[in-house]
N, C-alpha and C positions, 0 to 999 in steps of 0.2 A: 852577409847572409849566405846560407847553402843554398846552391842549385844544382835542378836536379835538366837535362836538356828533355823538350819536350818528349821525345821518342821514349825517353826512360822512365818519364811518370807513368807509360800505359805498361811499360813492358813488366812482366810478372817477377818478384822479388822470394828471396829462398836466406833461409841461416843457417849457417854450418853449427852448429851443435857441438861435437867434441871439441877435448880441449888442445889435440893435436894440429898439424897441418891437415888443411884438405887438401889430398892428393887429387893430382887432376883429373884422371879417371871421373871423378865425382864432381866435378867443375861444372856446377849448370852456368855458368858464364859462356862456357863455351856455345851454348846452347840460347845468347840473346837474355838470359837470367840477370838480375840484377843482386848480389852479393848484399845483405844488410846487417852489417857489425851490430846492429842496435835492436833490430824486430825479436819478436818474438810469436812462435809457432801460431797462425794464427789463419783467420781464413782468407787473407792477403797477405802471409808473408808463409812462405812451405818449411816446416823445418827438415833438413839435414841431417844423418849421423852415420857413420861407418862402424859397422858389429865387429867388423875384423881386429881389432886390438881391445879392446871392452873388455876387462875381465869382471869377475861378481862384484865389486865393489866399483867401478867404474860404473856398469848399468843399475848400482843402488843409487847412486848420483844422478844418474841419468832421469831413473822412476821418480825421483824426490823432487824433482825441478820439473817437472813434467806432470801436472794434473790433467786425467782422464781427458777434459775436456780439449787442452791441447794436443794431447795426444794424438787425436783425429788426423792434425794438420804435419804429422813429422814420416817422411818417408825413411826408410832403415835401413841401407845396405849393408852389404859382405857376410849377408846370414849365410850359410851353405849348405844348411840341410832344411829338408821342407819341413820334418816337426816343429825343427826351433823357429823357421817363419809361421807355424802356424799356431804356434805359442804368442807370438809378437802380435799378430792380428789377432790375437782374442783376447788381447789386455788392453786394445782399443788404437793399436799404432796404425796410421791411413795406409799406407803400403809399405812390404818387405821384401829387399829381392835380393840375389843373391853377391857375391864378388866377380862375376863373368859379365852382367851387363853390360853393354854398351852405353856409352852418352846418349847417343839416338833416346835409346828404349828408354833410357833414364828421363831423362825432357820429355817425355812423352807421358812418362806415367807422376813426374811431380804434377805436368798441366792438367791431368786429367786426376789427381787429388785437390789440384785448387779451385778445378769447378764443380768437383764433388761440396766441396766444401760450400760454395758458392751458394749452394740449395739448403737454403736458412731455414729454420721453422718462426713458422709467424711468432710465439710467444716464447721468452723464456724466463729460468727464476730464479734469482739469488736469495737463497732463504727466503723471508716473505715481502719480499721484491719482484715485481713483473712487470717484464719488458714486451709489449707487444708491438709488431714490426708493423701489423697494418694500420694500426689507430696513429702509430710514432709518438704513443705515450708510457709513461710509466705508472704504475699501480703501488704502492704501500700497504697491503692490508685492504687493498681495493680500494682506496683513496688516491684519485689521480693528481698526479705533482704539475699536471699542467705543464708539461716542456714545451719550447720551441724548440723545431726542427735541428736546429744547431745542436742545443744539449739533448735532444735525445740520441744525436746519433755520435757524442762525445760516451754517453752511458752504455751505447749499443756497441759501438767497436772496445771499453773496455771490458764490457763483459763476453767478449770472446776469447779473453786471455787472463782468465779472473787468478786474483793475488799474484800478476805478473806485471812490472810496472811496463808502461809504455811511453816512450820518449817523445817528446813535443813535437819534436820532426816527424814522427811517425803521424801524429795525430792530424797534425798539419798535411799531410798527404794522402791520411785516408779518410777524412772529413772535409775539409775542407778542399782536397781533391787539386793542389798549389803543388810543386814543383822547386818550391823554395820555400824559407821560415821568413817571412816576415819581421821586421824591426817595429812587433807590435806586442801586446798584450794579452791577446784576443783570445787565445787557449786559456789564462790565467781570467780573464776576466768573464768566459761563457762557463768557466768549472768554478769558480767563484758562485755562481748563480744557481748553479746544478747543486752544488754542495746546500746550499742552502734551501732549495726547496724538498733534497730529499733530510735533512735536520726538521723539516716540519713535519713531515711523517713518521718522526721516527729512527730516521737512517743517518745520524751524525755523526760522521769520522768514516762510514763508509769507504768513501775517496779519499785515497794517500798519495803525498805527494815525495819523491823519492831528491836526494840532496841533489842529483843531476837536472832538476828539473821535471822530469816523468810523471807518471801519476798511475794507478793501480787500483781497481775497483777490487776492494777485500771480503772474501767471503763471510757474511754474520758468522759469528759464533755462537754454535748451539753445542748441543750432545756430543761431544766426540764421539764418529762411526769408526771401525777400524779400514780401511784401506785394504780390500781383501785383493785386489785387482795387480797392488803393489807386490803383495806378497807372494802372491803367483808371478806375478811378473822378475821377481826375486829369484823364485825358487827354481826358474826353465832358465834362469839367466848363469845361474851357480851351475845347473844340468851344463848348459852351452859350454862353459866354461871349461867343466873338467871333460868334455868331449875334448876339448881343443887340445887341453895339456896333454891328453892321453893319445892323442895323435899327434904330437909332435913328438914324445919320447918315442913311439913306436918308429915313427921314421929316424931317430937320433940312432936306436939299437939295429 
């Protein structure tokens, strides 16, 4: 089994995001952070990226893996100038700072994005699906699926990272609130249960399960909207871009 040593289950967890090394400048390890190859952006796991190497196609990749709603949870460094940080903050990224921070200030403003995050709203919705945090039920078209606490909070922490799978381990540590994976079932057989009660409302196939095990609560499919947030977020990243080229030639001549 994996374990995780007490002191590390509480301590706050972060994912590096590009597909480079993380230089250690950016190291929230050094800062008591726990590193998670497997999380994803989420309101208990902070995501990480570095702007400084990102060219336009790099941050289209970026936008594409990144739905608005995790967005919230991913802090951005090595921006340099404050328009293109304040570009980044209006397409929904939780903080953006610049390539001068210190670690300090860096740990300081992921903690203070993870308890932003922290401040949940009571209800939320996937298509016509509703999650309310204070009942700890779900709705269907206002048909309650009647969860026990288990699967509502298997439903609630997938829908913080919606169409992004989430690994057993993860679940097992932010649900069950465990330190290790058990040589048990127990995820397979409370998502078994879940699956099937939101299939009586309605909502079957919902829940995916991913070849590593994972599972991923999938957004319904209605009307394609276009992704306006993207495209902006596109079009200042292509601006960032040719800023950067255009000052690197200027210092080459």
């Amino acid at each position: 089994m994996t374990y995780l040593g007490k002191s590390e289950c509480h301590a706050p967890r972060f994912r590096w995001l590009a597909p480079d090394t993380m230089p250690e400048r950016l190291d929230l390890q050094r800062c008591g952070w726990i590193l998670d190859p497997e999380g994803v952006p989420a309101t208990n796991c902070v995501g990480l990226i570095d702007a400084a190497d990102l060219d336009s196609v790099g941050w289209m990749q970026v936008l594409s893996q990144l739905v608005p709603e995790a967005r919230r949870c991913v802090l951005v460094a090595g921006v340099s100038e404050a328009h293109d940080r304040t570009s980044l903050l209006q397409i929904g990224f939780g903080d953006v700072v610049s390539e001068r921070i210190g670690i300090e200030e860096l740990g300081a403003r992921a903690t203070r994005l993870a308890q932003f995050n922290e401040w949940l709203p009571r209800t939320r919705r996937v298509g016509r699906l509703t999650l309310d945090l204070l009942a700890r039920e779900a709705f269907g078209d206002n048909k309650p699926l009647n969860l026990n606490p288990r699967e509502f909070a298997l439903i609630w922490r997938l829908a913080d990272s919606i169409d992004q799978f989430v690994s057993k381990q993860a679940l097992i540590y932010d649900v069950w609130r465990m330190g290790f994976v058990p040589e048990t079932n127990s995820v397979a057989v409370h998502m078994s249960r879940l699956r099937r009660k939101l299939a009586f409302v309605g909502f079957a196939g919902i829940i995916e399960t991913s070849p590593s095990g994972g599972y991923r609560l999938r957004l319904p499919e209605e009307a394609p909207q276009p992704d306006r947030t993207s495209d902006r977020g596109l079009a200042s990243m292509e601006v960032l871009s040719a800023r950067r080229e255009a000052k690197a030639t200027s210092l080459a001549h």
